[in-house]
TORPA-4810 file (N, C-alpha, C, O; in nm, 3 decimals):
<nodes>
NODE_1_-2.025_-1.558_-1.155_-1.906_-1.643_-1.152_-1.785_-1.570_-1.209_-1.669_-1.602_-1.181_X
NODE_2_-1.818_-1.468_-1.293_-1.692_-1.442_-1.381_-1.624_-1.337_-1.296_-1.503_-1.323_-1.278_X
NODE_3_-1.751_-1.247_-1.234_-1.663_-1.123_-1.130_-1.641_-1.233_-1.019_-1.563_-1.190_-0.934_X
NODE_4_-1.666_-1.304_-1.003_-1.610_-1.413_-0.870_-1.445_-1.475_-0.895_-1.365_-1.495_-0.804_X
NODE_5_-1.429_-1.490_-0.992_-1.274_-1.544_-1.043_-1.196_-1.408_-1.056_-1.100_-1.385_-0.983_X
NODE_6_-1.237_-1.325_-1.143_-1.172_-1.203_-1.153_-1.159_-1.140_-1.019_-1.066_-1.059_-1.008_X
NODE_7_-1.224_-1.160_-0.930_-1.206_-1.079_-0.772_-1.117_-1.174_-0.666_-1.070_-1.129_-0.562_X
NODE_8_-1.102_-1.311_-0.708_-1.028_-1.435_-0.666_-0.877_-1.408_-0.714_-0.781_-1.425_-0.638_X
NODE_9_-0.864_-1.355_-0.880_-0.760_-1.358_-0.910_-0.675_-1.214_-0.821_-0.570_-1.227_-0.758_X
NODE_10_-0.728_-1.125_-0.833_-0.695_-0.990_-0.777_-0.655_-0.987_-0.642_-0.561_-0.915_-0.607_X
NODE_11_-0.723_-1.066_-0.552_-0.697_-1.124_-0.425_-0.588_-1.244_-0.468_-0.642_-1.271_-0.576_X
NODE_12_-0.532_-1.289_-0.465_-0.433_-1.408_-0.505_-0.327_-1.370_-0.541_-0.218_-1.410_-0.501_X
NODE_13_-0.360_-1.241_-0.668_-0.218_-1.193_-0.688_-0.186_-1.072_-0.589_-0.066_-1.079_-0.560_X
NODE_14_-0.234_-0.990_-0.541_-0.223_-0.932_-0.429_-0.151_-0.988_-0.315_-0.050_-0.935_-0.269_X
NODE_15_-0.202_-1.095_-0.271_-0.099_-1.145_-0.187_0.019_-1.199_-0.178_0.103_-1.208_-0.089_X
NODE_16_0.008_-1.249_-0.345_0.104_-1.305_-0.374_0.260_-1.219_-0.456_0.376_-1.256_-0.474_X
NODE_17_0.182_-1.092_-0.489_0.265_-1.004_-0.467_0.374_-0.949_-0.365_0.495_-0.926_-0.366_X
NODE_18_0.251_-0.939_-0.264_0.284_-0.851_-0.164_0.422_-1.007_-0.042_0.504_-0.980_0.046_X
NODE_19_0.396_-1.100_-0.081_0.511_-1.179_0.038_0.662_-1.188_-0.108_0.783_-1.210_-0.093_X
NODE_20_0.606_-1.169_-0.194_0.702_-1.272_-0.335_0.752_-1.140_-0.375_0.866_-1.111_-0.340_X
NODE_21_0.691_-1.062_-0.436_0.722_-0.905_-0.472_0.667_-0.913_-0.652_0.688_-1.022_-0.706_X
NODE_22_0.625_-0.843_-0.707_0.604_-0.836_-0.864_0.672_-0.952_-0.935_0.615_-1.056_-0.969_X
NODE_23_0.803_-0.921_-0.953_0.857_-1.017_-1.034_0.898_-1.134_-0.992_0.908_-1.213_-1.085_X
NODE_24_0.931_-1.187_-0.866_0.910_-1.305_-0.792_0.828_-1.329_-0.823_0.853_-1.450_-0.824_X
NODE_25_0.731_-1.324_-0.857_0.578_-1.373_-0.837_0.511_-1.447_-0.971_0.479_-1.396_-1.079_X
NODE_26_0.505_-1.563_-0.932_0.493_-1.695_-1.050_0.355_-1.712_-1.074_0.278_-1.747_-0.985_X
NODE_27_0.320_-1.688_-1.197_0.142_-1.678_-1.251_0.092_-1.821_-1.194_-0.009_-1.824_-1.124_X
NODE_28_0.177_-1.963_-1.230_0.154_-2.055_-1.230_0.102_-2.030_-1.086_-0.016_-2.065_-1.081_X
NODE_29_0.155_-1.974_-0.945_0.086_-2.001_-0.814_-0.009_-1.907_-0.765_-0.045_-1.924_-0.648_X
NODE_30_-0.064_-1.800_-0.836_-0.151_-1.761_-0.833_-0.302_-1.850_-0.910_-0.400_-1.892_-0.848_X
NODE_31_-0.276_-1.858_-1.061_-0.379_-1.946_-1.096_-0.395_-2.096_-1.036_-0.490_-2.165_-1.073_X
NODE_32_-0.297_-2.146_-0.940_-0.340_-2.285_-0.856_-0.418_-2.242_-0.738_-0.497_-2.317_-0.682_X
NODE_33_-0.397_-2.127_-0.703_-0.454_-2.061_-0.575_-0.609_-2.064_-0.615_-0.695_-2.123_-0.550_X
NODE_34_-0.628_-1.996_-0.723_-0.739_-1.963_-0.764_-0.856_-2.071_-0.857_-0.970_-2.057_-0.899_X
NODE_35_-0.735_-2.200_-0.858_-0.784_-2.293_-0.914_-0.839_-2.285_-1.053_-0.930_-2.355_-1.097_X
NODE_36_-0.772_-2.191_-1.118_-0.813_-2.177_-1.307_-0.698_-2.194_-1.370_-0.602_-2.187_-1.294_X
NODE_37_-0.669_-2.216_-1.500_-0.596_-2.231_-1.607_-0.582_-2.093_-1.625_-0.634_-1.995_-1.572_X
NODE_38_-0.469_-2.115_-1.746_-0.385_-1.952_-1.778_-0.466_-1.880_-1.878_-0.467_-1.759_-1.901_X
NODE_39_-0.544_-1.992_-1.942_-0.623_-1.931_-2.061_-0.756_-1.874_-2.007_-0.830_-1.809_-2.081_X
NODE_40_-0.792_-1.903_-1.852_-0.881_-1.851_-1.781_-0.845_-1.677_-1.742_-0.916_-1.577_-1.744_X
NODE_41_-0.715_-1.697_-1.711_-0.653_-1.591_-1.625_-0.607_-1.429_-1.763_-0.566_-1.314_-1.745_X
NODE_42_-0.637_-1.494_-1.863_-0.619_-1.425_-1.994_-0.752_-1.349_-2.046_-0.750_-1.255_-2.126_X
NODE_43_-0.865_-1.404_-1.988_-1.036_-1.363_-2.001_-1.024_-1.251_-1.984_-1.043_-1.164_-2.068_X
NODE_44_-0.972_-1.229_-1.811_-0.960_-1.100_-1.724_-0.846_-1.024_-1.791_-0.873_-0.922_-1.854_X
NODE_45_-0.694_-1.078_-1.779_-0.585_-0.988_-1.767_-0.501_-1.089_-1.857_-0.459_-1.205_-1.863_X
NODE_46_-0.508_-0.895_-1.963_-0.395_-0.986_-2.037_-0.210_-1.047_-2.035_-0.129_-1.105_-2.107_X
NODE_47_-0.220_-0.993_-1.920_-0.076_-0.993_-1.913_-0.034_-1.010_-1.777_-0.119_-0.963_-1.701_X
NODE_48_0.073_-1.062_-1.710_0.090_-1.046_-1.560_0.071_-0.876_-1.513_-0.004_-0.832_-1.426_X
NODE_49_0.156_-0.807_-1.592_0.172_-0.649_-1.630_0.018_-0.617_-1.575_-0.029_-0.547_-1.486_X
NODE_50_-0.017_-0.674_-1.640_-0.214_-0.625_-1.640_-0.280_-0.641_-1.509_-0.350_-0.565_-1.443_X
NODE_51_-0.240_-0.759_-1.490_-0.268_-0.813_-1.345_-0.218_-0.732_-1.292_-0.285_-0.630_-1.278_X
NODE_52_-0.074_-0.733_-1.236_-0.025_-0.624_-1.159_-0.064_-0.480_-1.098_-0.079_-0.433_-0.985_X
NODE_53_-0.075_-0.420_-1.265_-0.149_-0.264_-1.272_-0.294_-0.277_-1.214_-0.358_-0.181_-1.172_X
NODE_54_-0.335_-0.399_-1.216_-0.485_-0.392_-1.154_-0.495_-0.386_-0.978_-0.565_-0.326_-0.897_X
NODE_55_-0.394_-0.475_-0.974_-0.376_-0.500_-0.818_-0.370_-0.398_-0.740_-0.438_-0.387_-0.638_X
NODE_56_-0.262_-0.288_-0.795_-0.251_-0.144_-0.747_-0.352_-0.039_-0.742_-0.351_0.056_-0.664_X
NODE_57_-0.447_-0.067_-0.836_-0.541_0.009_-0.838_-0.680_-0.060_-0.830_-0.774_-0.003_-0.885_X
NODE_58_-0.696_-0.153_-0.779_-0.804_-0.196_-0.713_-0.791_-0.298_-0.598_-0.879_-0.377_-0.563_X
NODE_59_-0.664_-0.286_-0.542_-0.621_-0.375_-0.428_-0.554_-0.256_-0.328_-0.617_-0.214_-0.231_X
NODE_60_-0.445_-0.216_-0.357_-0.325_-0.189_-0.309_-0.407_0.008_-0.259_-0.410_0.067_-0.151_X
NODE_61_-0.462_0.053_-0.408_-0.541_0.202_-0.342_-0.639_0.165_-0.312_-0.638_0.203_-0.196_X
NODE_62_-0.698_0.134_-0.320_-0.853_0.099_-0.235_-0.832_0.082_-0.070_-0.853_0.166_0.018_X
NODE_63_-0.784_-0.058_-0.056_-0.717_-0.056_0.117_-0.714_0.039_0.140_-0.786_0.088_0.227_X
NODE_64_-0.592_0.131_0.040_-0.565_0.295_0.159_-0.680_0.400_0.152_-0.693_0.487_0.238_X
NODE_65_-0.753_0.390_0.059_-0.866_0.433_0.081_-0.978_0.473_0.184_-1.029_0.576_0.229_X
NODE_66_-0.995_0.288_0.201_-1.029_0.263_0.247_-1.031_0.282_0.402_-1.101_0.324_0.493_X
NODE_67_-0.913_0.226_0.376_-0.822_0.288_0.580_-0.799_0.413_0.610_-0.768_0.433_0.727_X
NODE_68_-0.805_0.520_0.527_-0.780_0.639_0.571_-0.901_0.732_0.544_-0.930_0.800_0.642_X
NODE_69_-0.975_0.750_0.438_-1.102_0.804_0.434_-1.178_0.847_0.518_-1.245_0.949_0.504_X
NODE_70_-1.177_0.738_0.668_-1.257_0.704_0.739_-1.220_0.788_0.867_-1.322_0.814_0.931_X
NODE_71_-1.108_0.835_0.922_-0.995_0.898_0.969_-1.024_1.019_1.025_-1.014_1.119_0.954_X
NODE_72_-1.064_1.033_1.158_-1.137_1.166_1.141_-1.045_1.287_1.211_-1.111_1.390_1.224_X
NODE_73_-0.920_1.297_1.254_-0.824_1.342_1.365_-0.718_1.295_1.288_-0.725_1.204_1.205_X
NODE_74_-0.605_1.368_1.324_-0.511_1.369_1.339_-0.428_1.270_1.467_-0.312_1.233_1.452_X
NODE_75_-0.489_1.246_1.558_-0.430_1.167_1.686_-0.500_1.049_1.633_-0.413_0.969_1.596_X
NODE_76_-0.634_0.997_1.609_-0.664_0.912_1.502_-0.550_0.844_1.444_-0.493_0.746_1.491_X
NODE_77_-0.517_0.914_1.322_-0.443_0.921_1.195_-0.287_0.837_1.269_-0.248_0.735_1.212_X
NODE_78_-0.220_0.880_1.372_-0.134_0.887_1.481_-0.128_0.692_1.470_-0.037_0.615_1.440_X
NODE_79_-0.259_0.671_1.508_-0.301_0.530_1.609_-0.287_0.428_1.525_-0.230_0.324_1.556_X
NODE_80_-0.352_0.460_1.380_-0.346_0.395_1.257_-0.203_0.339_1.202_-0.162_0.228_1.168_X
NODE_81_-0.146_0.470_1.209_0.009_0.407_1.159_0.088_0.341_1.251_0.180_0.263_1.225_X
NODE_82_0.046_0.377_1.372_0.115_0.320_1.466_0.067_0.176_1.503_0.122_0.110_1.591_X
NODE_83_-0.046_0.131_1.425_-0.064_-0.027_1.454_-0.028_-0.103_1.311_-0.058_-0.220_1.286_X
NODE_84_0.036_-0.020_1.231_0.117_-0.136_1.105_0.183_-0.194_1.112_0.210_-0.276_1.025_X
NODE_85_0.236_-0.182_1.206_0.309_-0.369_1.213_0.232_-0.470_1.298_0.279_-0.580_1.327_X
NODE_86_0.133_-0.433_1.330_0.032_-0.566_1.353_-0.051_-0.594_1.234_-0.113_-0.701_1.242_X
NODE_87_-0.069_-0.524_1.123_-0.132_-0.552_1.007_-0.086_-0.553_0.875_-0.155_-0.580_0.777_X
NODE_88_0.090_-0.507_0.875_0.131_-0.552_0.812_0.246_-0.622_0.817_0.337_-0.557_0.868_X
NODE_89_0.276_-0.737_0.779_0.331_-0.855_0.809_0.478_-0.821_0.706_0.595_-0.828_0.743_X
NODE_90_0.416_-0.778_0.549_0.571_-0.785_0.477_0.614_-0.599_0.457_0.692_-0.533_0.389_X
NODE_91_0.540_-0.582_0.530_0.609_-0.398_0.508_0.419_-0.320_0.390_0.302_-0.350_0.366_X
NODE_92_0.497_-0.240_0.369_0.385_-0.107_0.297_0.384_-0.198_0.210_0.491_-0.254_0.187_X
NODE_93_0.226_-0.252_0.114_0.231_-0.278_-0.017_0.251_-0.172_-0.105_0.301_-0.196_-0.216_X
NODE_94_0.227_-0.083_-0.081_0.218_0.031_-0.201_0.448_0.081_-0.196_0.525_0.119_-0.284_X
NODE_95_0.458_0.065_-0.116_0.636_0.105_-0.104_0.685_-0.014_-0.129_0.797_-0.028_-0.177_X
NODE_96_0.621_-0.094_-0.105_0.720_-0.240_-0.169_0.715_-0.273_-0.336_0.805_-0.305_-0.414_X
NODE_97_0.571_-0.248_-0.356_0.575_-0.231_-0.503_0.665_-0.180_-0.573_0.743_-0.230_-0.654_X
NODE_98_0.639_0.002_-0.509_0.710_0.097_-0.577_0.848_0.074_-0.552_0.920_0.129_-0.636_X
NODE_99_0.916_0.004_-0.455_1.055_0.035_-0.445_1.092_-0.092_-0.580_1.181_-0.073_-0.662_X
NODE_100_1.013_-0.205_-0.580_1.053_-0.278_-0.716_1.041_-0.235_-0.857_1.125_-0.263_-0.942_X
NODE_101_0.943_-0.172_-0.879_0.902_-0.179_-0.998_0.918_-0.019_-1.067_0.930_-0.002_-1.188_X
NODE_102_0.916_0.101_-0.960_0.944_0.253_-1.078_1.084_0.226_-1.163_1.102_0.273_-1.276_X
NODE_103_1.133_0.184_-1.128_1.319_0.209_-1.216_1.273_0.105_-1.357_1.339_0.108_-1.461_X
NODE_104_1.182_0.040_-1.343_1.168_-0.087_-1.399_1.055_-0.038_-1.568_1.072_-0.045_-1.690_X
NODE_105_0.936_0.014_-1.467_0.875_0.004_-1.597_0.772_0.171_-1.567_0.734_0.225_-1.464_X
NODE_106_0.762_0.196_-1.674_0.724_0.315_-1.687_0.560_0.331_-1.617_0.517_0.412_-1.535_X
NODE_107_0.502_0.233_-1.678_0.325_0.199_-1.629_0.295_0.229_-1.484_0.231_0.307_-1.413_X
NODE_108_0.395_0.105_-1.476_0.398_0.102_-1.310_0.416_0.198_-1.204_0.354_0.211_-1.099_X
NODE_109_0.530_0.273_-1.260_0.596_0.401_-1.241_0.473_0.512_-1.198_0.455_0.564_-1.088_X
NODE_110_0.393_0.530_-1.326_0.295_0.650_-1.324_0.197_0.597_-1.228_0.179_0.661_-1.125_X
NODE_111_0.139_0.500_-1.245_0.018_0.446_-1.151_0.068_0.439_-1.009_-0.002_0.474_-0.914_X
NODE_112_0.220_0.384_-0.994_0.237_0.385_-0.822_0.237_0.559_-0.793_0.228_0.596_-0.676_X
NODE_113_0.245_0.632_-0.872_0.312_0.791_-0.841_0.170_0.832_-0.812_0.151_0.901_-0.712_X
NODE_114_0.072_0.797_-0.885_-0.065_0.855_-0.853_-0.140_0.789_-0.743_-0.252_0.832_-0.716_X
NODE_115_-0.093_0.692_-0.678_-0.147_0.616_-0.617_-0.065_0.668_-0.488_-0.122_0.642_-0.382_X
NODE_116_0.066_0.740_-0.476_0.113_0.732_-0.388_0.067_0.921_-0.374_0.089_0.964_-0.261_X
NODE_117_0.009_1.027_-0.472_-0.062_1.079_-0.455_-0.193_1.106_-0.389_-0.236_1.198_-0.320_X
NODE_118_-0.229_1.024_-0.423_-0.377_1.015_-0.340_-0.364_0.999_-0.162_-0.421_1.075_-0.084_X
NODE_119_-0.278_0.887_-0.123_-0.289_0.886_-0.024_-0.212_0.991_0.025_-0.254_1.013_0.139_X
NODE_120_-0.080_1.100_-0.015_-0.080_1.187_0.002_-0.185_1.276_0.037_-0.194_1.334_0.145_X
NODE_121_-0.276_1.286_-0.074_-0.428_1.361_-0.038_-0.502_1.306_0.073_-0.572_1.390_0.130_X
NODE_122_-0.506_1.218_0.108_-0.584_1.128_0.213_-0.536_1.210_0.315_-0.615_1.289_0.366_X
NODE_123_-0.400_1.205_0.361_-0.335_1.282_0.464_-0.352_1.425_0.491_-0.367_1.482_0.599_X
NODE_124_-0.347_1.477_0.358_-0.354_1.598_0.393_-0.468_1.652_0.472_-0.471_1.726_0.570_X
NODE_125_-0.597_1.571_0.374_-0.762_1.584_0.409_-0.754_1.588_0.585_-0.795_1.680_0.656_X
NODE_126_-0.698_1.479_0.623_-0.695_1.467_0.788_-0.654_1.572_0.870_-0.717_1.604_0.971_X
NODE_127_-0.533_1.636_0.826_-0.475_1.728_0.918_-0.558_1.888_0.866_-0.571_1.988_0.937_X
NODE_128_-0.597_1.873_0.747_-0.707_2.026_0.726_-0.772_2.050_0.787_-0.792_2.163_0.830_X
NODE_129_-0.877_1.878_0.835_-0.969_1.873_0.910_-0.950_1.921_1.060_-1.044_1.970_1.123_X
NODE_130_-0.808_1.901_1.121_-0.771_1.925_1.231_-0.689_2.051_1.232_-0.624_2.079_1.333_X
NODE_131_-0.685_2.145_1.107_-0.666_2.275_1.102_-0.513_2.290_1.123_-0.473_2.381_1.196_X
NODE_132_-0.429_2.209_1.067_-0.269_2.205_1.101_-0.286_2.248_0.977_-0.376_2.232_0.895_X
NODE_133_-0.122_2.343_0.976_-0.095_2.449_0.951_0.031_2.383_0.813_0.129_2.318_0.849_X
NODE_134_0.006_2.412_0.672_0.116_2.352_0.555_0.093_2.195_0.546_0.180_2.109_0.529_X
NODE_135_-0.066_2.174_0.565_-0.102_2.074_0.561_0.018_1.976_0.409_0.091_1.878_0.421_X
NODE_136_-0.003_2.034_0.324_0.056_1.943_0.200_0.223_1.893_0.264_0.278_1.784_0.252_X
NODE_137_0.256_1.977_0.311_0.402_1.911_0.275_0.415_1.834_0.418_0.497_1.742_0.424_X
NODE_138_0.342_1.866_0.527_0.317_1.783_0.699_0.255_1.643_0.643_0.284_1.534_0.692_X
NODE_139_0.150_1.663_0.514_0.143_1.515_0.500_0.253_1.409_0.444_0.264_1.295_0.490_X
NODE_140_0.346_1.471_0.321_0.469_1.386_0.265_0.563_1.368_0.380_0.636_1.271_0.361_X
NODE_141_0.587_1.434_0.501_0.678_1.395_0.597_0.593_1.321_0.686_0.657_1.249_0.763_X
NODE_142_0.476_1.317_0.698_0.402_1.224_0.786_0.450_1.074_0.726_0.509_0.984_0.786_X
NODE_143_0.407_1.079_0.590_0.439_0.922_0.495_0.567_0.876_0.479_0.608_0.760_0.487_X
NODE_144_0.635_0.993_0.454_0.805_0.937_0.403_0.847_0.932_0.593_0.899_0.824_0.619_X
NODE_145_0.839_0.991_0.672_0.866_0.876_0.835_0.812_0.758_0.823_0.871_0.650_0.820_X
NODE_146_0.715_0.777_0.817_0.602_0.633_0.839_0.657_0.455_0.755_0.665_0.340_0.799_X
NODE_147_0.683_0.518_0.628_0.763_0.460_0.562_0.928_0.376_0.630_0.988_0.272_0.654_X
NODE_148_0.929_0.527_0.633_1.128_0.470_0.669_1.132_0.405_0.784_1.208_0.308_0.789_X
NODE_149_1.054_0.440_0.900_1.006_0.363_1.005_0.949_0.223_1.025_0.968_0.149_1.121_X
NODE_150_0.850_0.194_0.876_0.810_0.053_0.894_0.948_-0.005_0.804_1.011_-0.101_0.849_X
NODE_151_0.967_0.024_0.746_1.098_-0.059_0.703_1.240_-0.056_0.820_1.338_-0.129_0.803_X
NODE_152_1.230_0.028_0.920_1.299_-0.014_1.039_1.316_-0.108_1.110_1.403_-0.187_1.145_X
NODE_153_1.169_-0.073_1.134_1.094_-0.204_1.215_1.093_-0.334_1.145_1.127_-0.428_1.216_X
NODE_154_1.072_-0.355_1.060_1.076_-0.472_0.958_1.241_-0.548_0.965_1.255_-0.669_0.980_X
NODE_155_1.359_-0.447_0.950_1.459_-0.487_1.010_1.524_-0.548_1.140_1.615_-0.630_1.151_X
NODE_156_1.420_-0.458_1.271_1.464_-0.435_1.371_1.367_-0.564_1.439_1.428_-0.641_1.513_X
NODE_157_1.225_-0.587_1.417_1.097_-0.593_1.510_1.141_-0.502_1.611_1.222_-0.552_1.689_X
NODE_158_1.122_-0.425_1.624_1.072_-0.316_1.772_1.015_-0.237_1.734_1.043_-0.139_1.664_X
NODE_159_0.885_-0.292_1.799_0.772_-0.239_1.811_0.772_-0.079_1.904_0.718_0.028_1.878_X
NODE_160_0.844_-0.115_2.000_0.854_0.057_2.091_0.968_0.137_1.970_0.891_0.219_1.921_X
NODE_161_1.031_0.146_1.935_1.121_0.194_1.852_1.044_0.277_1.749_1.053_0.398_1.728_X
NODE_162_0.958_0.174_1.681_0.835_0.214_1.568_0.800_0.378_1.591_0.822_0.494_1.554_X
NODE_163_0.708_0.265_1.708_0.600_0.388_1.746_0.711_0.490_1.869_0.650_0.591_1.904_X
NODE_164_0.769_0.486_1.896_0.848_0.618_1.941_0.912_0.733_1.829_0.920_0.855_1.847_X
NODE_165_0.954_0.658_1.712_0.936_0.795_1.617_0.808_0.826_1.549_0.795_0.933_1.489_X
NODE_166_0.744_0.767_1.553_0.573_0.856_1.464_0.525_0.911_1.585_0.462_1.016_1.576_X
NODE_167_0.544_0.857_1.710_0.503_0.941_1.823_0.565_1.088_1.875_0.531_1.185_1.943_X
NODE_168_0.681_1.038_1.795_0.815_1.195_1.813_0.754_1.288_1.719_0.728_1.405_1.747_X
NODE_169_0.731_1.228_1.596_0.672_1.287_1.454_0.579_1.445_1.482_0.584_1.567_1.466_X
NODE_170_0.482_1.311_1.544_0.312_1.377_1.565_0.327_1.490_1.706_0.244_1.574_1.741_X
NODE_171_0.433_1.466_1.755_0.470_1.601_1.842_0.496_1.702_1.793_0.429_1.806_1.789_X
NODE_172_0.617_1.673_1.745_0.691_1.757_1.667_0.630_1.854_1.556_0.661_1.968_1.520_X
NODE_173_0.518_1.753_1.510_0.421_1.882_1.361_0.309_1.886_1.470_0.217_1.809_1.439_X
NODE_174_0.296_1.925_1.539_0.165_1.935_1.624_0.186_1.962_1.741_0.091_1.973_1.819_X
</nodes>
């Protein structure tokens, strides 16, 4: 029961992050979500802060983990980013975080930087595998497009627009 609430809360504030943003984001409607009191939500995490830092690192990297680990190509890798705006609805969680919260607080700061490391590494792993050439720095321009692109699209909805620059991208380094 107790990892059942604690994995309820993590899911709850996760989402509720990710439409509201960090500091938008009202404890009171996460613990109604989850149907516990605050003195429940204090067992797990002591702090929203706490909550937060957890979310990122067992919500927010895991997903990318998760989603990219698995990744075996580079044209793969291509298909993946190019279907985020069917799976993501409010933009990058991990860039929405970070665009709120580095100026803000230091914690947050280091954990989104390592977090936005890794999936750096995720990327790179892909294109080694496919033997492209300055893999490290082909992966930070793979992400920082990918990025500036879903926040395009997020402006724009156009969907051909999207995927015509990660499709320009993946020419262009390849």
């Amino acid at each position: 029961m107790k990892k059942d609430t604690r994995e309820a809360l993590l899911d709850s504030a996760f989402n509720t992050f990710y439409k509201q943003g960090f500091q938008g984001a009202n404890i009171a409607t996460i613990l109604n979500d989850v149907g516990i009191n605050k003195g429940s939500m204090y067992h797990f995490f002591k702090s929203k802060k706490a909550l937060g830092l957890a979310v990122i690192e067992e919500r927010i990297e895991r997903n990318l983990v998760n989603k990219y680990a698995s990744i075996k190509s580079v044209e793969e890798l291509f298909d993946v980013l190019c279907s985020a705006p069917k799976t993501l609805a409010y933009g990058c969680p991990l860039n929405k975080m970070s665009q709120e919260m580095i100026y803000i607080d230091t914690d947050f700061q280091k954990l989104l930087s390592t977090t936005y490391g890794k999936f750096e590494t995720l990327v790179q792993m892909i294109l080694e595998r496919d033997g492209v050439e300055s893999s490290e720095l082909k992966a930070k321009q793979i992400i920082a497009t990918y990025e500036g692109a879903l926040m395009i699209y997020h402006l724009n909805r156009q969907d051909e627009e999207f995927v015509l620059v990660l499709r320009g991208l993946e020419q262009d380094i390849f």
